[in-house]
C-alpha positions in Angstrom: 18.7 20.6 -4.7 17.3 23.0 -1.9 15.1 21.4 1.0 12.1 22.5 1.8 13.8 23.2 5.4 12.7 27.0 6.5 8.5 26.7 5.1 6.8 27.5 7.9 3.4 25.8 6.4 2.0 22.5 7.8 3.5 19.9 5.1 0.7 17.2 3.6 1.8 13.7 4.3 0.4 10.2 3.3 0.6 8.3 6.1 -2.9 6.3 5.7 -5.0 6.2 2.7 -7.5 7.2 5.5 -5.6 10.9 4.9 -7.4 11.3 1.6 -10.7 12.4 0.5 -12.6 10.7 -2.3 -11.8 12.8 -4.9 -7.9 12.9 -3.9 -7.5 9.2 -4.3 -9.4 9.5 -8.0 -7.1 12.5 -8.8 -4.1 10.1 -7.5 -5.3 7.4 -10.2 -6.0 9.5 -13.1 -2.8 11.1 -12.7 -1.1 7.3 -12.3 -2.7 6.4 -15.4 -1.8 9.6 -17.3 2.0 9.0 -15.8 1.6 5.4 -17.3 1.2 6.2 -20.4 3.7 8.9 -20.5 6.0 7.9 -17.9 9.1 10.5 -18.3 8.2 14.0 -17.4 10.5 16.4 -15.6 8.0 17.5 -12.8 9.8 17.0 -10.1 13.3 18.3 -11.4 13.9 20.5 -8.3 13.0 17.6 -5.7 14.8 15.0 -4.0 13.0 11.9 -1.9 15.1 10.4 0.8 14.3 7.0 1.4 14.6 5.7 4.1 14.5 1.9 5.3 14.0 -0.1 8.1 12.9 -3.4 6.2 14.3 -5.0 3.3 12.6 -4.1 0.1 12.9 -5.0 -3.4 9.3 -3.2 -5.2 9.9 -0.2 -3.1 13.1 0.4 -3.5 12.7 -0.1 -7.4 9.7 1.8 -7.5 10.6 5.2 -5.8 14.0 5.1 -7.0 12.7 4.9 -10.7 9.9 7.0 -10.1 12.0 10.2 -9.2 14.6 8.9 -11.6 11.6 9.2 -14.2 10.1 12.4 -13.1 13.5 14.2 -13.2 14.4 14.2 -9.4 17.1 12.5 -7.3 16.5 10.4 -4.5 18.6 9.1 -1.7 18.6 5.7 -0.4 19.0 5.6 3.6 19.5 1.6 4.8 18.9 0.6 8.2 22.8 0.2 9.2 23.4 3.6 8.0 21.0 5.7 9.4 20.2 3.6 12.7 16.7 5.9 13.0 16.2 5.6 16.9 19.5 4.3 18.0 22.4 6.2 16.5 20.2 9.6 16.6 16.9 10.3 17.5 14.0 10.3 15.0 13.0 13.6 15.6 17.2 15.1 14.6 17.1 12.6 11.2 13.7 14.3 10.2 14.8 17.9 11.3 18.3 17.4 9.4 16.8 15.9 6.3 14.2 18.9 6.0 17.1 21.0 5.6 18.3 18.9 2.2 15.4 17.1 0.5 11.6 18.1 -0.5 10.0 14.9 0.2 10.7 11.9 2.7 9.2 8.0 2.3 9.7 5.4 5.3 9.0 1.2 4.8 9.6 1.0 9.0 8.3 -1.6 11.8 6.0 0.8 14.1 3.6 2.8 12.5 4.9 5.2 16.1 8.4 6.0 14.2 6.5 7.3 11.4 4.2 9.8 13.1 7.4 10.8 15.3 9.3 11.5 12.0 6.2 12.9 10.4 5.4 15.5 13.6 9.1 16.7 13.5 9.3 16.8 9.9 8.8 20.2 7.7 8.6 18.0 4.5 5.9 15.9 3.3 6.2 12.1 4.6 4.9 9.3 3.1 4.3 5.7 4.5 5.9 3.1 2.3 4.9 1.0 4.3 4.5 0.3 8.4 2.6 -2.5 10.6 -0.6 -0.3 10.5 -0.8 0.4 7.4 0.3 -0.1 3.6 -1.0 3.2 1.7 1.2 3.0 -1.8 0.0 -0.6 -1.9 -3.4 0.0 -1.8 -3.5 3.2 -4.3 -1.3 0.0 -6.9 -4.1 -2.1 -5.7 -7.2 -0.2 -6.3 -5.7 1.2 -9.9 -4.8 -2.1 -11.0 -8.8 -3.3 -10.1 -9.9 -0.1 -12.3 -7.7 -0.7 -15.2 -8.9 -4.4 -14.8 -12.7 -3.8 -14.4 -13.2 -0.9 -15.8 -14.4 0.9 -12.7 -13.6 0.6 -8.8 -17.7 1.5 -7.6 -19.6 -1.8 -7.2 -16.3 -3.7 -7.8 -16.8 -6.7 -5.3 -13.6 -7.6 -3.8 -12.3 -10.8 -1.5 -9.3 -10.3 0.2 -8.5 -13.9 1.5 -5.9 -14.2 5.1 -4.5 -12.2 7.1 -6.3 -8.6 8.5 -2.6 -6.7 8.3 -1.5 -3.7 7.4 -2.5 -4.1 3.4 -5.7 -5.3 4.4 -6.0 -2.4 6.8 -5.0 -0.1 3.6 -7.6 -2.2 0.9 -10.7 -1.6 3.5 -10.0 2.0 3.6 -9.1 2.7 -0.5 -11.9 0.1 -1.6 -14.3 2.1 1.2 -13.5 5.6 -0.3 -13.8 4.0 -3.7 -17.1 2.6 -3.5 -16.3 -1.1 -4.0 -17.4 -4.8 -2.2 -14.6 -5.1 0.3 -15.6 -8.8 1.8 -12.3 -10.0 4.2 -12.1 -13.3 5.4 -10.1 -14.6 7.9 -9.5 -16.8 10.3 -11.0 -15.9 13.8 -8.8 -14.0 16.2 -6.6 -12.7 12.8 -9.1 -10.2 11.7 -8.1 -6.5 10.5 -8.0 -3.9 13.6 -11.8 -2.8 15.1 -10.9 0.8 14.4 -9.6 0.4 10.9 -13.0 -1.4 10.6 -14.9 0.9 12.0 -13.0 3.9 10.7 -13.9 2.2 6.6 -17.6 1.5 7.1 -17.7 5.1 7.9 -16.3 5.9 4.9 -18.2 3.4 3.1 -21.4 4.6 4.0 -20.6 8.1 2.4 -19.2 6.7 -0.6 -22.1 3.6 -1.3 -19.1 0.9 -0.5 -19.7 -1.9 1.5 -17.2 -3.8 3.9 -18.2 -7.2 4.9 -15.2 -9.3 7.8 -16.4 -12.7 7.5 -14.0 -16.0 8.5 -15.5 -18.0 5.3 -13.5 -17.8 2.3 -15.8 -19.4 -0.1 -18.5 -16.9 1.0 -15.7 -14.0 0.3 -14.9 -15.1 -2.9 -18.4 -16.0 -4.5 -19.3 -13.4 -6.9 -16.1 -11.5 -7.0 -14.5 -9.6 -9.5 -10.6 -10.1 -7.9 -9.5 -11.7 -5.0 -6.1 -10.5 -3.4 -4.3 -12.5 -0.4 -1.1 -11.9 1.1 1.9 -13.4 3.2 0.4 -15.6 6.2 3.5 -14.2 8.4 4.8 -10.7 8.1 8.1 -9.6 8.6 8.5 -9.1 12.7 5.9 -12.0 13.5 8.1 -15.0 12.1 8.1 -16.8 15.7 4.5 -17.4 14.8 5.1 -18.6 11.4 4.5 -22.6 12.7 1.1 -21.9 14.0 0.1 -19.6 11.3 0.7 -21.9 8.5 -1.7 -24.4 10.3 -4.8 -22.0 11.0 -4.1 -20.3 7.5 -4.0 -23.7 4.9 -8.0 -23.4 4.7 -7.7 -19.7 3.3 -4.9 -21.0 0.7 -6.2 -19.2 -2.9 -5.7 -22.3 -5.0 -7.8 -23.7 -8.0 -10.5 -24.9 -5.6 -11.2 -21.3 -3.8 -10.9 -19.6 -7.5 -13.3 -22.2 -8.7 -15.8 -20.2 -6.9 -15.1 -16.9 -8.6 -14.7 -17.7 -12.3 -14.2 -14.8 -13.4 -12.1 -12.8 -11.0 -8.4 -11.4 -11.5 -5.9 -12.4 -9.1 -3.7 -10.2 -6.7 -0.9 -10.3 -4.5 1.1 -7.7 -2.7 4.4 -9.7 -3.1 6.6 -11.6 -2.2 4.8 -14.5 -2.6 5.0 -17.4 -0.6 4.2 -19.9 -3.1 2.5 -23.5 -2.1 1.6 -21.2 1.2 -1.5 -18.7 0.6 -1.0 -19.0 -3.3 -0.5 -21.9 -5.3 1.8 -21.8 -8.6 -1.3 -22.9 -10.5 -2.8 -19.8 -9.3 -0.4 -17.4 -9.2 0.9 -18.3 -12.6 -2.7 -18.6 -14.6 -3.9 -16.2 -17.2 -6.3 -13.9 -14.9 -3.1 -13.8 -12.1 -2.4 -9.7 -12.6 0.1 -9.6 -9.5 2.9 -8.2 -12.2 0.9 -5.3 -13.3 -0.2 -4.5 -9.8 4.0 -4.7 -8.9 4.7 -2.0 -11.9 1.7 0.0 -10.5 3.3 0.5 -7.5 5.7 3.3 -9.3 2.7 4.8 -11.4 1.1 5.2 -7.7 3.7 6.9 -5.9 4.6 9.1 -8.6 1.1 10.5 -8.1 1.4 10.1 -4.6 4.7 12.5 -5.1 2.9 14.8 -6.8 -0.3 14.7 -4.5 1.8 15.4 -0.9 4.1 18.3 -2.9 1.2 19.8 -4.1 1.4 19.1 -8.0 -1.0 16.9 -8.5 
């Protein structure tokens, strides 16, 4: 399967959900639901994805690999001892060499820094599987399994309850381009980045959203349609995992919080850290939809395929 290696035209990448207009992320999740419902099609029968991983992943992995698997392509599965992205060579040769012999590349890495390096030397489209900035294929999962939920994403009130990371950083900007109630609480000092912030109310304001950073989590969740949380600690920070666990137990979603939004669907980015920011009693109840927001991940990024090719 030829690279895309010798097009001299600027490739489209997906490194923040910030990269897309309003009516690219609805085109994203009218194709994911289309792709849904007829999940085998051979549109990408002359691409190949390389994958490449700096983090453990289990719904990533799955996702793409069955995704291309699905749409007729191959993909290629790069692990952190093999390709050593930095180290071994630099990240500017890997993404030279593997513009040469795939059509489409997708990094899960630490520093949001190694994927803009890869992306600038890259000739192929580049997707962000996921980085510490930001968590775009989540978000497009997260936002299509709110629609197929609620019907619609405008006017959709949303908590998101814990840590401001890189999937909160991703929900403020889809939920602002969408249109919907984005309310964050956390606690102080542990709020989502200024400029990711800043960058969504802008977006907001042209698309009638509204995004609300609040430290009050029963404020966030009253009146909400579906309330999302996340780890407490992500994977880099676990020195601070002691004192997180302490200033975090009062933004635990358990029956008591939920209590406050009866009717709202439940999300979670996965893995869970059960008894932590979820209980079982939440995460396992009747309006919990954390399992079809996991299987949306692969609708997503087939669209998300299709989007940074150019076959949407």
């Amino acid at each position: 399967m030829g690279g895309a290696g010798m097009s001299m035209h600027t490739p489209r990448h997906l490194l923040s959900v910030g990269d897309l207009t309003a009516p690219a992320l609805q085109a994203i999740l009218e194709r994911s639901l289309a792709l849904k419902r007829a999940p085998r099609a051979p549109l990408l029968a002359q691409h190949s994805l390389a994958l490449i991983f700096e983090k453990p992943s289990l719904r990533t992995r799955v996702s793409f690999e069955v995704a291309m698997q699905e749409l007729g392509g191959a993909c290629v599965v790069l692990r952190p001892d093999e390709i050593q992205m930095g180290q071994r060579e630099t990240i500017a040769d890997i993404a030279a060499y593997l513009s040469r012999n795939v059509t489409v590349a997708a990094l899960r890495v630490f520093a949001h820094g190694t994927l803009t390096q890869f992306a600038a030397a890259a000739r192929i489209p580049v997707v962000n599987a996921l980085s510490d900035w930001e968590h775009p294929c989540q978000a497009l999962a997260d936002v299509l399994t709110v629609r197929e939920h609620c019907g619609r994403l405008a006017g959709v009130r949303l908590a998101y309850i814990g840590d401001g990371n890189n999937v909160c950083h991703s929900l403020l900007l889809a939920g602002a381009l969408s249109g919907m109630q984005v309310r964050v609480a956390c606690p102080a000092g542990y709020e989502p980045q200024a400029a990711v912030v800043a960058q969504a109310r802008a977006l907001g304001a042209a698309h009638g959203a509204l995004i609300e950073i609040g430290h009050d989590p029963v404020a966030a969740v009253t009146g909400a349609a579906a309330v999302y949380t996340d780890v407490w600690t992500s994977m880099g920070q676990e020195q601070e995992t002691a004192v997180r666990k302490q200033l975090f137990m009062p933004y635990q979603v358990n029956e008591q919080l939920m209590a406050h939004a009866p009717e709202a669907i439940v999300l979670h980015c996965l893995p869970a850290h059960r008894g932590e920011e979820i209980t079982d009693a939440v995460i396992d109840s009747a309006r919990s939809v954390v399992f079809d927001q996991a299987e949306n991940r692969r609708h997503a990024q087939k669209a998300v395929l299709l989007h940074v090719l150019g076959l949407l």
